[in-house]
C-alpha positions as CSV (number, residue, x, y, z in Angstrom):
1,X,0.0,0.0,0.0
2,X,1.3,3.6,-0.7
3,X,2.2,5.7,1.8
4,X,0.5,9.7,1.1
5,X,2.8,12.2,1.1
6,X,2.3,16.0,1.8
7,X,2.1,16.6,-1.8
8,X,0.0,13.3,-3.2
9,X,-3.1,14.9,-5.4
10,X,-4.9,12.1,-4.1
11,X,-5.0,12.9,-0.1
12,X,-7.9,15.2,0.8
13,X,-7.8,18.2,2.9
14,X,-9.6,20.3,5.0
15,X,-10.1,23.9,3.6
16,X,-11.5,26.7,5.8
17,X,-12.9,30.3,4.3
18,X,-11.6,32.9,6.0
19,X,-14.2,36.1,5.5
20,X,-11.9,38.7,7.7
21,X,-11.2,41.0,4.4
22,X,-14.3,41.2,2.1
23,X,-17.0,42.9,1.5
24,X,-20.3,42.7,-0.3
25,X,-21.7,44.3,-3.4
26,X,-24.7,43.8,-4.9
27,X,-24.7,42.9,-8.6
28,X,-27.2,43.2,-11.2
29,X,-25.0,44.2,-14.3
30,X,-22.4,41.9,-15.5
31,X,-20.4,42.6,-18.5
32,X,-18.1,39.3,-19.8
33,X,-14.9,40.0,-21.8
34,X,-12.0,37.3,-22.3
35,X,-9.3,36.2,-24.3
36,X,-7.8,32.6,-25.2
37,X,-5.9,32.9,-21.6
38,X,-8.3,35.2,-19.0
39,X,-12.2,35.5,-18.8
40,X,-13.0,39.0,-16.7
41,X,-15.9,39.4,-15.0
42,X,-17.0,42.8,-14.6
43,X,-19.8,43.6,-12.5
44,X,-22.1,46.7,-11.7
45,X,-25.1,47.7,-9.7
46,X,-26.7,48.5,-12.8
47,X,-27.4,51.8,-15.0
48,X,-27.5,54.9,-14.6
49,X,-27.8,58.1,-16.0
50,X,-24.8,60.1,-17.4
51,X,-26.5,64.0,-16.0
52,X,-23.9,65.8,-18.8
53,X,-25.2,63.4,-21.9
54,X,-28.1,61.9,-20.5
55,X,-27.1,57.9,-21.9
56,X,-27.3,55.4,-19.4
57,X,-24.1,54.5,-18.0
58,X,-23.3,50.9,-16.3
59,X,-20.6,52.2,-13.5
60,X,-18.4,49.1,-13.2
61,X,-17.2,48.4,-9.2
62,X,-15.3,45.5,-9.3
63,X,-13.3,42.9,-11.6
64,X,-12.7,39.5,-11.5
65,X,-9.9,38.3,-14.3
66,X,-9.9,34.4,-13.5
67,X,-8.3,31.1,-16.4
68,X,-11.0,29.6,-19.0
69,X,-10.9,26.9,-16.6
70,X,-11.4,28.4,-13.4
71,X,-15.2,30.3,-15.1
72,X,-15.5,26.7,-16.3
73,X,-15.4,25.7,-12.3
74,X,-17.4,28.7,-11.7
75,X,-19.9,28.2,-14.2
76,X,-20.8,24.5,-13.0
77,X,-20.8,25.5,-9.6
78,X,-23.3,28.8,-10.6
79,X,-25.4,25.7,-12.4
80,X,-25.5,23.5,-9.6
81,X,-26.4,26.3,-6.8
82,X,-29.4,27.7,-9.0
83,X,-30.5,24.4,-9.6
84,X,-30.7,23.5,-5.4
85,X,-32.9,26.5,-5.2
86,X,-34.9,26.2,-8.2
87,X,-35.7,22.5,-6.5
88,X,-36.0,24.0,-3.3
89,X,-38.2,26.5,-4.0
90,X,-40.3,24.6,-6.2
91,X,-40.8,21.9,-3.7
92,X,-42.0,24.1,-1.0
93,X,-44.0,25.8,-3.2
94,X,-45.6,22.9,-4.7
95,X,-44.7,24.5,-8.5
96,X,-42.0,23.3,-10.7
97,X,-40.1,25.8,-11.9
98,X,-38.5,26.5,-15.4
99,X,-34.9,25.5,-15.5
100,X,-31.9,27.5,-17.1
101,X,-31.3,26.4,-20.2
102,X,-28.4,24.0,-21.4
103,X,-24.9,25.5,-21.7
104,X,-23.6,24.9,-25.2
105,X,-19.4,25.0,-25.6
């Protein structure tokens, strides 16, 4: 039998979040830009209006810049939280709910 070793991919580990530095923003705006090596993220409260032109501006207040593959992780784990509370909701509310359609890639 193989000994694990502190580096062995296959031993699991305990991760805790640490939420000393953060704070929240609410989102309703988010703007998608990316290139072969970063996806960025940009999000925003949503518009408002410019008071000199009078065009609606989407003030952006913060960036994420993250690999193809980390959005990939992100994506799945966006799909698998919406669907828990689509199922949620719909079971205590005795309706089924419409679900998000496929992601195609």
């Amino acid at each position: 039998m193989a000994q694990s070793t502190p580096n062995d991919p296959n031993q699991q580990r305990k991760i805790k979040v640490k939420y000393e530095e953060y704070s929240a923003r609410y989102a309703n705006q988010t703007v998608l830009t990316g290139s072969a090596d970063e996806v960025f993220l940009d999000f925003s409260s949503g518009p408002v209006p410019d008071a000199n032109t009078g065009e609606s501006l989407i003030p952006i207040h913060t960036r994420i810049a993250m690999s193809p593959a980390g959005a990939r992780r992100l994506l799945a784990a966006l799909q698998q939280t919406l669907k828990r509370i689509e199922t949620t909701a719909a079971e205590a509310n005795g309706v089924q709910r419409a679900s998000l359609p496929p992601v195609k890639g």
